[in-house]
N, C-alpha and C positions, 0 to 999 in steps of 0.2 A: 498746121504742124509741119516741121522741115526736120527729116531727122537725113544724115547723108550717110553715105559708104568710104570708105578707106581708095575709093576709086580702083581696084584690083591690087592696093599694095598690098602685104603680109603684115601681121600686127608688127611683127618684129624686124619690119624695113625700115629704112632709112629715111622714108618717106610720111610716115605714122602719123595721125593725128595727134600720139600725146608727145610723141621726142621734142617739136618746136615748145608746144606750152606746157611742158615744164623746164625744157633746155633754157627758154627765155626768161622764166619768172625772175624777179628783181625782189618781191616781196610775198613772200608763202607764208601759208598757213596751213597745217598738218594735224587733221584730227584724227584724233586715236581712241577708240572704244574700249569700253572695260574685255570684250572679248575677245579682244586682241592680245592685251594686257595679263590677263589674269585666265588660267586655266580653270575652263567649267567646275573638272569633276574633281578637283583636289583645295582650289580656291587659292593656289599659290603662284604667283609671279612669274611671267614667262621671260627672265633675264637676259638668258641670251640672245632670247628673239627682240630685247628691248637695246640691249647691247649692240646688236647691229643697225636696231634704225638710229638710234645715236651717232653711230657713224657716219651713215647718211649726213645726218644734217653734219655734221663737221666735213662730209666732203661737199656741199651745196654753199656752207659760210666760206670754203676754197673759191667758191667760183664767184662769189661776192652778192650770194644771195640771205638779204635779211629772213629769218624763220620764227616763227611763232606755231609754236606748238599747245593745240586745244584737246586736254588729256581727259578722257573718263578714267575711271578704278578707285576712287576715293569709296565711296560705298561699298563695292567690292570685296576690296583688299581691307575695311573696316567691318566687314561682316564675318571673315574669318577671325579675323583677332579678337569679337565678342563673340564668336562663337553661335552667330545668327547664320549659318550658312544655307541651311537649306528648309526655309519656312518662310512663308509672308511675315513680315514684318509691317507695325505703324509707324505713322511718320517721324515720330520720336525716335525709332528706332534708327531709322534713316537717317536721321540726322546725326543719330550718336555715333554710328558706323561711317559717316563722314567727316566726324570731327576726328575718330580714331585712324581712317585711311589715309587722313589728305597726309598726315605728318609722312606716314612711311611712303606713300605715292612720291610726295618731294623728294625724300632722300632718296629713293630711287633711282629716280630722274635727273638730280644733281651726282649721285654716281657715274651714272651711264656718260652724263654728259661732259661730264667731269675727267676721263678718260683721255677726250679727246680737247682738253684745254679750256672749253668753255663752262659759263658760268650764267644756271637757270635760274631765273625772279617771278615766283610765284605769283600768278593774280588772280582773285574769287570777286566773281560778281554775280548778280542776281538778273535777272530783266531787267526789275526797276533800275540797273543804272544805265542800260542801256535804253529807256524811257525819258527818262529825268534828263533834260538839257545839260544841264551845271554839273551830274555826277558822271552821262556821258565823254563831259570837255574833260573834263577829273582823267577817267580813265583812261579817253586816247592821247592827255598828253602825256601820264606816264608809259602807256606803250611806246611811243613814239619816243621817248627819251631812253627808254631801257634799248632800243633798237639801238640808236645813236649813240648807247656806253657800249655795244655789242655784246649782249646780253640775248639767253634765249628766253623769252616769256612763256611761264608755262600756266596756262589759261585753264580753269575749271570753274562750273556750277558751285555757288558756296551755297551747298546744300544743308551748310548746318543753320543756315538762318534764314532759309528760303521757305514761305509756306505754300502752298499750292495755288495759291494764285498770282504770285509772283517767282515764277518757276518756268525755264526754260521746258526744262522738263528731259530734253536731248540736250548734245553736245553737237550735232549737225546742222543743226540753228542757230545755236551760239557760235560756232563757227564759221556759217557766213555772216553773222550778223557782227562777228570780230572785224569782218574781212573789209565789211561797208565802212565800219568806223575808223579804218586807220589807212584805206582805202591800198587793201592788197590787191594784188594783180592776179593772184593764182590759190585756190583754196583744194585739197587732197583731203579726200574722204576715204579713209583706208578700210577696206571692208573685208566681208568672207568672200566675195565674188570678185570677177574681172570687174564689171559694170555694169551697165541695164541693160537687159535682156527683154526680150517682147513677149517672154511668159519665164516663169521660174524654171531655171536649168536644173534644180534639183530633184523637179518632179517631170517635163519635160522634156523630151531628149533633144526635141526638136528646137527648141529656142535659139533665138540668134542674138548675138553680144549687137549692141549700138553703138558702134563707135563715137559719134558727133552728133548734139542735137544742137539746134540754133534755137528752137522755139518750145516751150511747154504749151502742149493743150491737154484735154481730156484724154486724148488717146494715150500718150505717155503718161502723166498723171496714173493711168489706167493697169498700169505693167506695172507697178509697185509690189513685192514679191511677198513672204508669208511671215510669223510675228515673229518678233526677236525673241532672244534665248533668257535665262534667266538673271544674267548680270548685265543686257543689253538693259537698254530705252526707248533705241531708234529702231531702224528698219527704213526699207527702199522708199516707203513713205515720207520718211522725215527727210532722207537725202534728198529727193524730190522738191519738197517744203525749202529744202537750205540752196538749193539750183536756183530755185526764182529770185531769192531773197539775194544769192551771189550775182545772177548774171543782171537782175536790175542794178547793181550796185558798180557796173563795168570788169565783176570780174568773173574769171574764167574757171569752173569747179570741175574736176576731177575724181572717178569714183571709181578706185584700181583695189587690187587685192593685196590686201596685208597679211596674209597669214602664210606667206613667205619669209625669211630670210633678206635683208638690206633689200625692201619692196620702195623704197625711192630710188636706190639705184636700178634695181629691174623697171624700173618709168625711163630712167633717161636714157635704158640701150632700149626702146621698145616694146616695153611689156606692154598687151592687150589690157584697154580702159573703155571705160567712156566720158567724153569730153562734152561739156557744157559750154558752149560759148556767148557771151554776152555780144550785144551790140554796139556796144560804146565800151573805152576805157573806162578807169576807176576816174583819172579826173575828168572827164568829157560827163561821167554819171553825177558826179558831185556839183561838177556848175550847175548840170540842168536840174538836181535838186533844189540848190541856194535859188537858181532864177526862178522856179515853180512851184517851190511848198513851202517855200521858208516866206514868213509876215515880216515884212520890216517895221523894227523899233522905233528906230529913232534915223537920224539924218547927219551925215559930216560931210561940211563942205570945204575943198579943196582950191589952190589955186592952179593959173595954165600948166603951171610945170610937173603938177602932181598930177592933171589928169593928162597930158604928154604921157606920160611915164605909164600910167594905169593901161594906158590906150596899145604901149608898146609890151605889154605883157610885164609889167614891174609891179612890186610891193607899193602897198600905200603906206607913206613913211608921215612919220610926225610932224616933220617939217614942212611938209607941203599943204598942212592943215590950216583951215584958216577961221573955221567955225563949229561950233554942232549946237545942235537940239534935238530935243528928245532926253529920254532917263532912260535911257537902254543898258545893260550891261554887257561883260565879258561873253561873246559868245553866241550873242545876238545879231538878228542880219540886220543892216542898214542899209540903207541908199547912199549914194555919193553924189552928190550934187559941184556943179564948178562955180566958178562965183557971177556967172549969170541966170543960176537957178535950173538949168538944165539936167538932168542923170547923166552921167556920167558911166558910173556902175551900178551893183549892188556885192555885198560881201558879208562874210561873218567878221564882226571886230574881237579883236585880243584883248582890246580894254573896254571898260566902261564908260559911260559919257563922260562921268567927276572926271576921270583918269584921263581922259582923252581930252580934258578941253586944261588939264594940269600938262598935258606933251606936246600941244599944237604949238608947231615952230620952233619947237627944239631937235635938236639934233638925235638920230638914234643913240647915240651915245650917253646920252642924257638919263635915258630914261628910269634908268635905276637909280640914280640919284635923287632925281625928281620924285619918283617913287615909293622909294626904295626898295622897288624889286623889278623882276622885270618876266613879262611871257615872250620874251622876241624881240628880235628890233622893228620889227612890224606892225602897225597898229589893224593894219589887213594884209594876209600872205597873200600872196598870188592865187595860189593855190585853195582862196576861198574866197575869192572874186571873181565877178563874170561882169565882163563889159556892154555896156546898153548901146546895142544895135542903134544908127543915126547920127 
């Protein structure tokens, strides 16, 4: 285990473990807890507290940071409005309190955000689609395209169709597990505490904040603090669980205190955190995914110019295609082969074999017409290609 020290800075120098990684994020993700969200003892909406981190993020889309927002309170905020507030409930119930929450949790959040010009696109998923190949591609390329309309995507549990075994179950998991898919750089787990502590501060006196871990083991693992409140899920546990999940994924997770006032801006003068750092970027994690656990389909083989190009960090383009086999589809990894049977690369393709052997030699331009539609001008992005060593 490597956990390190702020090296004698003060949380709130200039020098901070969190000012760089969040000052630098290009791609965030911002989870937010029903406890955040929604006051325990009355079960009603903390607006103005909601109203300021909305501001946040319109001062972060200032600095030309993409944001993606992963919201608990649909249950919550649907448990006052039937009037389930303070009893166990079955899952039925759960569910009906989240078909009734999720409406008013959006309009909420489309007010808030709405304030400040921008405009939020709802997204509900379960595990299974973050399981399922074809419903995974489904959903990161609408994230990735609501990003590119500049839109802020506001991410929840669709807990109205979710059964317990296809159930996140937290929003700390789902939120790194967002983070892998659309391959963020910085994930904010907005909590009741600064960060990890090496025993519970609340029982504790003694406990010391963690600034920076590089590595999870069992001893960290170990400091996970006491259970969540009654409209939580999570707890230090699951943020723990969403650390690994993040920093295997190259990115970098963040676990500061939200039950401040504009608590992203208290991140970027210094407020005291603790930071998770991965080993690898988001894309450096993703090649070594596609070259390590992804099976290849099928095979497309290119000519000198296309593997020129691949070799120099370029898209594999249609044109440079000269053959394939295999019945692979959209989204599947293949091999790249040159036309003397050699690898070349490996990569996930945008089309399918039909589809790829209907665009071999045509220009990107083409493709839609050929088609008649199109994922790209790309038959493989860069960015999900890894070139074979030799």
């Amino acid at each position: 285990m490597s956990v390190t020290s702020l090296k004698g800075e003060s949380p709130n120098s200039e020098g901070t473990a969190m000012k760089p990684a969040l000052a630098d994020a290009k791609r965030l993700i911002i989870k937010v807890g029903s406890a955040l969200l929604v006051d325990e003892t009355t079960g009603k909406l903390r607006r103005a507290w909601l109203e300021a981190l909305a501001d946040d993020i319109a001062l972060l889309r200032e600095r030309g940071v993409e944001v993606i927002v992963v919201s608990s309170g649909a249950i919550a905020m649907g448990r006052r409005l039937l009037g389930l507030d303070h009893r166990t409930i079955s899952l039925a119930d759960k569910q009906a309190a989240a078909a009734t929450g999720q409406i008013s949790l959006s309009q909420v959040w489309q007010e808030a955000l709405g304030r400040n010009g921008l405009t939020m696109a709802q997204v509900l998923v379960t595990l299974e689609d973050m399981e399922g190949r074809r419903r995974y591609l489904n959903a990161r390329g609408t994230l990735n395209a609501l990003l590119a309309h500049g839109a802020v995507p506001l991410i929840n549990e669709n807990d109205t169709v979710a059964t317990e075994e296809i159930r996140f179950g937290d929003n700390d998991r789902l939120g790194a597990k967002v983070a892998h898919m659309i391959s963020a750089d910085t994930l904010v787990l907005l909590s009741d505490i600064d960060g990890l502590y090496t025993a519970d501060p609340r029982k504790n006196p003694d406990a010391q904040l963690i600034p920076e871990v590089r590595e999870l083991t069992s001893d960290i693992m170990g400091m996970a603090g006491a259970a969540p409140t009654m409209y939580s899920s999570g707890g230090m546990v699951t943020k723990l669980q969403a650390a690994e999940i993040a920093m295997k994924s190259g990115c970098r997770m963040i676990i500061a205190r939200g039950t401040i006032y504009h608590p992203l801006k208290a991140q970027l003068d210094g407020a005291p955190n603790t930071v998770f750092l991965p080993s690898d970027t988001p894309l450096a994690a993703r090649r070594h995914w596609i070259a390590t656990s992804l099976k290849a389909s099928g095979v497309i083989i290119v000519d000198a110019g296309a593997a020129k190009a691949m070799r120099a960090g370029k898209n594999l383009l249609a044109a440079g295609i000269s053959g394939v086999d295999g019945g692979f589809k959209h989204g599947d990894a293949v091999r790249v082969l040159d036309d003397k049977g050699d690898e070349v690369a490996r990569g996930i393709t945008s089309y399918g074999a039909e589809e790829t052997r209907l665009l071999m030699g045509h220009a990107s331009g083409d493709i839609e017409a050929t088609l008649g539609f199109t994922r790209g001008n790309a038959v493989i992005h860069s960015d999900d290609l890894v070139v074979t060593e030799g």
